[in-house]
Structures are given as structure tokens and as C-alpha cells.
N, C-alpha and C positions, 0 to 999 in steps of 0.2 A: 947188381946193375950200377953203372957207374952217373954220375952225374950227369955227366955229357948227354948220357939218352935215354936222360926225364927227362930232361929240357924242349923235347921238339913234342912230347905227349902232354903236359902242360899247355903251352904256347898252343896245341891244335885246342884244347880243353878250354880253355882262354878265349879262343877266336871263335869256336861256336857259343858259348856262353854272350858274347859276345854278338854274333850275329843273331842269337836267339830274339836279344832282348831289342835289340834293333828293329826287329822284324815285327813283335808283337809290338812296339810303341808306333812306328811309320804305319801300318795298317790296322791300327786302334783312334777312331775317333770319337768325339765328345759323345756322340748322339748314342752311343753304343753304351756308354753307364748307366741309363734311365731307359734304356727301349722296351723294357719290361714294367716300368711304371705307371699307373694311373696319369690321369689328366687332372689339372688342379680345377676350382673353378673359380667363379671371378669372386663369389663372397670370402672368400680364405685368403685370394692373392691382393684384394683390392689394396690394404695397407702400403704396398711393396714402394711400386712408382712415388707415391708421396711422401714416405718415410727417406727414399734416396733423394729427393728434392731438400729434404730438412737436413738431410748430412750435406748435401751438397752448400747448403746455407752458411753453415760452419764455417766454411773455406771465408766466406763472406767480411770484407772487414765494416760495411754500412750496408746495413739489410734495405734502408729507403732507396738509396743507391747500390743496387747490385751491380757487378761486372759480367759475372759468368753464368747470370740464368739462363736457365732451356729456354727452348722455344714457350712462349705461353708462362712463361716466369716461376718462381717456386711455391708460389700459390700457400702462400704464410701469411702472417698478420705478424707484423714486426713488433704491435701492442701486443699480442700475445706471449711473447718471448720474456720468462723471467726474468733470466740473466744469462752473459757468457762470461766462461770461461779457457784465456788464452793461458800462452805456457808460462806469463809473468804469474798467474794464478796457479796454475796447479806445480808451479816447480821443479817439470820435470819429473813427475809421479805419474803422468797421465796424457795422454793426446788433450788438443783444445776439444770444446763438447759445450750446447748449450740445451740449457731446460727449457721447453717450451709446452705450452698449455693448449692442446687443439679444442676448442670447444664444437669445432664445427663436425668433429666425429668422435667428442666426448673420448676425448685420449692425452694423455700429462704423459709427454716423449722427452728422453735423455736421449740427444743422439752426438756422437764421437767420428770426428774426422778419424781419414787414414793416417796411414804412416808420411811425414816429414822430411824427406831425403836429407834436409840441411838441420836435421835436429839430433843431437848426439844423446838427447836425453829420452827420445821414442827406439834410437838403435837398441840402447840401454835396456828399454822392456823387452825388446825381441830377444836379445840374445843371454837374459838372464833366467836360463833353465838349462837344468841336468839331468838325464834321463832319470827318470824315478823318484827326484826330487822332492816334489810337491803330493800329497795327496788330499785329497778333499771330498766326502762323504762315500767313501769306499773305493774311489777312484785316483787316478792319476789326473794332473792338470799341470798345465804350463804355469812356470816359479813366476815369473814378469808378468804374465797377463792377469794372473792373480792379486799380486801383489798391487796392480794399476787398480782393478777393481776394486780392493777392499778399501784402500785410499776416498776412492771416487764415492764409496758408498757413504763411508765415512765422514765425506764433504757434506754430502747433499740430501742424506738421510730423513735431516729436519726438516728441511726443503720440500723435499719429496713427500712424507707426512702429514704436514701442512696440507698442500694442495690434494692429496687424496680425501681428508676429510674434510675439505670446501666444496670435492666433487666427487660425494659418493658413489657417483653410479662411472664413474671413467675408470680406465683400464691406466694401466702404468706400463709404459712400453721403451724398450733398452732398443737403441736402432744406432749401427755402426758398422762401416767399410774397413774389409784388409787388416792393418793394424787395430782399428777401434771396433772391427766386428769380433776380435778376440777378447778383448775389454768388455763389449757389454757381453759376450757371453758369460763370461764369470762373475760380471756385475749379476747376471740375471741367479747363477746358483746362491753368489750371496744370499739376493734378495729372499730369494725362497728359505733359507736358514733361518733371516732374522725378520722374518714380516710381523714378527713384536715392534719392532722396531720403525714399520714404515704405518704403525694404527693398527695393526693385526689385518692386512688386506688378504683376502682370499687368494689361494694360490692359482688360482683359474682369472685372476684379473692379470697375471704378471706375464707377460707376455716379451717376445727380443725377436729380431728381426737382423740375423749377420751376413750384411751383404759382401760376397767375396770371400768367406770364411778362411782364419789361419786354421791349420788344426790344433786343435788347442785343449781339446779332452778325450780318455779312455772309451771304450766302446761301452761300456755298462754306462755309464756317465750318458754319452751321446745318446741312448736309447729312452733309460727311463725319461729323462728330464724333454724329450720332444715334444713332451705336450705344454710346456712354456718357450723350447728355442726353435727358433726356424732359421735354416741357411739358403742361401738366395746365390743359384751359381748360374755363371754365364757362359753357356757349353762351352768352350778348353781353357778357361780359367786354371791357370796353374799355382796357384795359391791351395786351395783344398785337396790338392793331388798331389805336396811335394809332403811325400814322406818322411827324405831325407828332413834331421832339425837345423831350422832356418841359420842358426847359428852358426854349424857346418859347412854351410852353404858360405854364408859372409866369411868364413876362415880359411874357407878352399879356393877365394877367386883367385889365387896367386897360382892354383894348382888344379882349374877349375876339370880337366880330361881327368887326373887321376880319380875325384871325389865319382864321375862317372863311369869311369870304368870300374870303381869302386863296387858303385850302386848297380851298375848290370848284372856283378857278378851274384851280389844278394838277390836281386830281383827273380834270377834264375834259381838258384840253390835252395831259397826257404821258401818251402811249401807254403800257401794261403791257409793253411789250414794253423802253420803253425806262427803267423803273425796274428791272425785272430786272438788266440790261446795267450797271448803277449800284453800282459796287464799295465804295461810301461807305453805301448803305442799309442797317440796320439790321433786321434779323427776331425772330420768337420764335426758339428756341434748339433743335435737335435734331429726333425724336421728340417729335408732337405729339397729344396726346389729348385729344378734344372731346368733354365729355359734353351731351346734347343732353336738354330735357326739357322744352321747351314748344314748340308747333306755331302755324302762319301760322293769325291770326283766331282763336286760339282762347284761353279763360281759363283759369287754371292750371295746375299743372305738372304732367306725366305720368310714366308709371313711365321712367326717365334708361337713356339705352342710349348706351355708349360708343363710339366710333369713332376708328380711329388709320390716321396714315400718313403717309410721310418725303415730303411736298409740296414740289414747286419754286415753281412761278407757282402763284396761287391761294391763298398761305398769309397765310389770316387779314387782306387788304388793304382790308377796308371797312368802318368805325364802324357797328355798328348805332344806330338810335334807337331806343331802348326805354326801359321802365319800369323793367327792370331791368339797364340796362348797369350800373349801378354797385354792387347787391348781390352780382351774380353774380363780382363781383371781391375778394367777402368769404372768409376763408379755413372761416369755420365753413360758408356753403354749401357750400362745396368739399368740405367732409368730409363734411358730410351727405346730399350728392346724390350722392357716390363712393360711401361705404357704400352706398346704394341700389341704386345700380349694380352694384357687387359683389355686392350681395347676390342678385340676380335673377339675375346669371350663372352663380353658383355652384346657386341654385334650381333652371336651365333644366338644367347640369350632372348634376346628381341624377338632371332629369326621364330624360334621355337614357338612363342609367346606364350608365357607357362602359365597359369592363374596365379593372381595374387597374392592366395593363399598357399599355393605349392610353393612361392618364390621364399613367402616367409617361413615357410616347413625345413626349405633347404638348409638352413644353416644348425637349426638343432641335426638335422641329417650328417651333414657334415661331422660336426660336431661326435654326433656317435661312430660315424667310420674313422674318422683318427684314432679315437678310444682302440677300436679293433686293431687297429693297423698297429698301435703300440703295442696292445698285448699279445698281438702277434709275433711282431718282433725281437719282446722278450721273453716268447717260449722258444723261439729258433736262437736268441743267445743264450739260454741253456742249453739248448742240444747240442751245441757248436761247444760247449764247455768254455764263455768268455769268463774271463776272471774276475773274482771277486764279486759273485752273483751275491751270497751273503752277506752285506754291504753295512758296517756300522751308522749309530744314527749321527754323529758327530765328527768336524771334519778339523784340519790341522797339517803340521809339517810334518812331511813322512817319519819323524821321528816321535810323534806325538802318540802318546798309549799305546801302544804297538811292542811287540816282542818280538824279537829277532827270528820266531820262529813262525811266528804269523808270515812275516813279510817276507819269509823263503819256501812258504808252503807254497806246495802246485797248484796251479790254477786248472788244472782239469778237473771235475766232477767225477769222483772214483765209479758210481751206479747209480742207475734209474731211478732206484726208490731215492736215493741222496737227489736228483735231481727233482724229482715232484717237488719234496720236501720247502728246496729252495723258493723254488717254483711261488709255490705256496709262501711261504714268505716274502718273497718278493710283493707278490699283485696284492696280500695284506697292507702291504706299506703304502704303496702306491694308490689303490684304490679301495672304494667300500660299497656297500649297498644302498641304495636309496626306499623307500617306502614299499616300493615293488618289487623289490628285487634286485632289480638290475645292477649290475657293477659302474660306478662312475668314479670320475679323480678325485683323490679326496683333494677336501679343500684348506 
């Protein structure tokens, strides 16, 4: 068969792959990722809305004089605020980020602006990673947002320390948009590595909060560590849902159709089953909250009802086209459709009127349904066979301890009994027994 007539069998192969992928993105919308999700409730989301008021502070250059506070102000105490840091301080290693001390919900917050359009030295962390690059406690991580964290940790460490043991009962919480929600993700793995380092704080106080998530870690990665990261997305946010690495993206605007018709063609051809299996892919981070508030064929936005849950397959894998993919990646929607949110749970709340004592029961409640919800999640990424379930306790550049034949073996789980086995190591790591029995995090 001559050249001439592959050509028109190709070019047909091409234009349905092609109208495949068309078809499933134009008739895939935001609400459709999380319809099968639980409801969050207000004592788990409460943090949200005022953690993005404190990032939104950052931007701030005189906190007595704000410019761009919300309606109702950022609701901060500028005596509270340790110190900030601008890009004359961190050098271009890090977004600007300032430490503040919440005493009024007993919380010591690092939070991280976004990305900088006019700063060549935030381009810099985005587009410094190579597929496979980086690995960090059995997983893959983005080389830049790493690399920003351990800096940052590195700054503020003593900082951080200090004020943990002036306030032993406060929590320690990483809270960051877009660019700087990739930052304190990694800041938060550090943190868990070296909490010798921050007083030995339990790992049940460290807490991160990534509003607008990049994807920036492995699925094994994403799963165990949910019960310190939570991601906070704003139905078609295309930040948490660009597969394609963002660095691609910046190197293709000159070429921007081909990188897409690129990415159709993939989209169509490799099964979901086997980008899971794919130990090098990239996810959003943790505990994932989808706030949802506008509905298929319909105009404007409705009252925002939140939904959460530690998802394997299914997380966040397909660009919406909408009107609004790219507001919805804005941090002031994010606070002011959270407030919304919150605010209606806490209204429904009232309506109920629970007793007082139920109300205080709910959050150990809680508390034990995440547990579930983890170890649920990491017995379904076993069965899915995600990679690197076996996971060392030390982490480094991909090229650290490692033998060439580790870092080419398969990531599938060969049998059942090899799967308990892991199984079993894993939720060892992860969690232990308490007095009664019961399985909890360890700390």
C-alpha cells in the first residue's frame, strides 16, 4: 500500500480522535468531578474563607491601609503579623509569604501569594522540572516547587519553632494560591520529614490549605499525606486539571493548536487505567474540596455547596471549556464563594439545631470519617496497582540511593498476596493503634 492511501486513513483517525476528545471536554462540566462526593461540613471548611483573606493580605503593601480588602476587610490584626517577606528577601527562591500568629483560632499561618506575571524569578520555579526528576519519600514531586519549599523551610524553621513552643496548643498551617499553593504543599511534606526540627510538633498539628492547587505530586504521595494537605478548587478551575506540565504549556504559546492537538490525541489513546499506573504523573495535593455553584445549561451562579473526598482515579482529569475556567482560578472567587459556602452550612446548622453536645462530638466525628476515607483510598490505590505503594522512609533527588533497577521496575503489583502484604505495610507506616484498638495517625 502506497503512501498516498495511509494518508486519507490517518487524517480520518486523526479527526475522530479528535472530535472524541472535543466531545467529551464541551459536554463535561466542573460539577461532574465530585457528583459522587460527600458534603463537607462547616467545622472542617471553616479555616478556608480566612486563610484566603490572609493570602489575599500578602498582595498588601500596608496592612493598616489596605487597598483591595473584601467586603468586611481581612479580618487580621496587623500586631499579629511576625514579619513579611518580599522578593528583596527571599531572592527569587520563593513567592513573597508572611508569618502570622492567629491567636483568635489558636493557629501560627505561613501563607504564600500566587504567581507574579512580572517576576521572572516565580516563572523560574514553575518551569524548573523534568519528568521524573525529583523524587521525595517514594514519590515523584515537581523539581521548582520543591526546591522553593526547602529554602522557605529553611528560612523560617527557627521562626516557626519559636512560636510553636510559646504556643503549644496551636496548630501550624501552610496556606497558599496557584503558584504558592504548590509551595506550601511541599513545604507541608518537608515539614512532616523534619518536625525534629520545628520542636518535634505532632504530625496531626501540621496542617496546609492549597487554594487553586498546581499539580505538583504522585498519586501515592497525594493520598497518604491527605490527612495534613487539603486542596480547595473552584468548580472549572483549570489549574488542578492541566495535565499537560505547565512548562509545555509556556513553550507551546508560539504553537499553542499543535500542544492541543497533541494532547487530544493522548487523551484519547492512553487508557485511565494506564496513566494511574504512571509513577511520574503529577496530581492536585491531598484532601480535595470542590466548591460547585453553577449547573449544566444553566446561567449564573447558585447558592455554592461544597463537596470533599481522598479520590484515586477520577481526580480532577479533564479541562473544562467554560467561560469561566479561568476566573474561577482567581483567589478572591475563591474566598468569596467559600464564605458563601460556609456561610449556608453554618445557616443549615442553626436550622437543624443540634445539641451542644452533638455539635462538640462532630469534629472527633469527623475526624474519624477522614481516617476512613484515607484508608479507603489507599486500599483502592492498591488494587488499581498505583506505583511505588512500597515507599522508602527517606526522600532525595531521583538519583539518591536508588539503583537503576529499582527506578525501572513495574509499577504494577504482580498478585494478591504481594498486594495485602503492601497493603500491610503501608497503613503500618501511616497509622497505629491506640489503647482500644482502634487504628489512628500516627503522630
Amino acid at each position: 500500500m502506497s503512501i498516498a492511501c495511509c494518508l486519507p486513513v490517518v487524517e480520518c483517525v486523526y479527526c475522530l480522535a479528535c472530535a472524541r476528545w472535543a466531545c467529551q471536554h464541551c459536554f463535561h462540566t466542573g460539577g461532574y468531578d465530585s457528583e459522587t462526593w460527600g458534603l463537607a461540613s462547616p467545622i472542617e471548611f471553616e479555616p478556608v474563607p480566612r486563610l484566603c483573606r490572609l493570602i489575599l493580605a500578602v498582595y498588601e503593601e500596608d496592612l493598616e491601609h489596605p487597598q483591595w480588602a473584601p467586603p468586611g476587610g481581612y479580618g487580621i490584626e496587623p500586631r499579629w503579623v511576625v514579619h513579611r517577606r518580599t522578593y528583596e528577601h527571599t531572592r527569587g527562591h520563593a513567592p513573597t509569604y508572611l508569618v502570622y500568629v492567629d491567636h483568635q483560632h489558636s493557629d501560627v499561618v505561613l501563607a504564600v501569594r500566587g504567581m507574579n506575571m512580572v517576576k521572572e524569578s516565580d516563572y523560574a520555579v514553575l518551569l524548573d522540572n523534568s519528568l521524573g526528576q525529583r523524587r521525595f519519600d517514594g514519590g515523584y514531586v515537581h523539581n521548582g516547587l520543591l526546591k522553593a519549599a526547602e529554602w522557605l523551610f529553611d528560612a523560617e524553621c527557627d521562626v516557626l519553632k519559636d512560636l510553636l513552643e510559646r504556643n503549644p496548643s496551636y496548630t501550624l498551617t501552610f496556606a497558599g494560591h496557584s503558584l504558592g499553593s504548590g509551595v506550601v504543599a511541599m513545604l507541608a511534606l518537608v515539614a512532616v520529614h523534619n518536625r525534629d526540627r520545628l520542636g518535634g510538633v505532632e504530625r496531626k498539628r501540621i496542617r496546609c490549605f492549597a487554594m487553586a492547587p498546581a499539580r505538583c505530586m504522585s498519586l501515592n504521595l497525594a493520598v497518604r499525606y491527605a490527612d495534613v494537605i487539603n486542596s480547595v478548587i473552584l468548580q472549572d478551575d483549570f489549574l488542578p486539571r492541566t495535565d499537560t506540565p505547565l512548562e509545555d504549556v509556556f513553550k507551546s504559546l508560539v504553537c499553542l493548536p499543535c500542544l492541543l492537538c497533541g494532547r487530544c490525541l493522548i487523551d484519547t489513546c492512553i487508557p485511565d487505567s494506564a496513566m494511574l499506573r504512571d509513577p511520574r504523573r503529577l496530581y492536585a495535593p491531598g484532601r480535595l474540596y470542590h466548591i460547585v455553584e453553577r449547573k449544566p445549561f444553566r446561567c449564573g451562579r447558585y447558592p455554592p455547596i461544597v463537596r470533599t473526598a481522598v479520590p484515586v482515579d477520577g481526580r480532577f482529569e479533564h479541562i473544562v471549556l467554560s467561560c469561566n475556567m479561568i476566573s474561577d482560578h482567581a483567589i478572591i472567587w475563591i474566598e468569596r464563594e467559600a464564605q458563601r459556602g460556609l456561610d449556608l452550612m453554618l445557616e443549615n446548622e442553626r436550622t437543624m439545631k443540634a445539641p451542644e453536645l452533638q455539635r462538640m462530638d462532630s469534629e472527633i466525628a469527623i475526624t474519624r470519617d477522614h481516617d476512613e476515607e484515607q484508608k479507603a483510598a489507599l486500599r483502592r490505590a492498591v488494587a488499581l496497582g498505583v506505583a511505588d505503594v512500597n515507599v522508602p522512609s527517606t526522600y532525595g533527588t531521583f538519583n539518591e540511593n536508588l539503583t537503576p533497577e529499582a527506578d525501572e521496575a513495574s509499577p504494577i503489583l504482580p498478585d494478591s498476596g504481594r498486594r495485602r502484604m503492601v497493603w500491610d505495610e503501608w497503613i503500618a507506616r501511616i497509622f497505629e493503634k491506640d489503647e482500644s484498638g482502634k487504628m489512628i495517625p500516627r503522630t
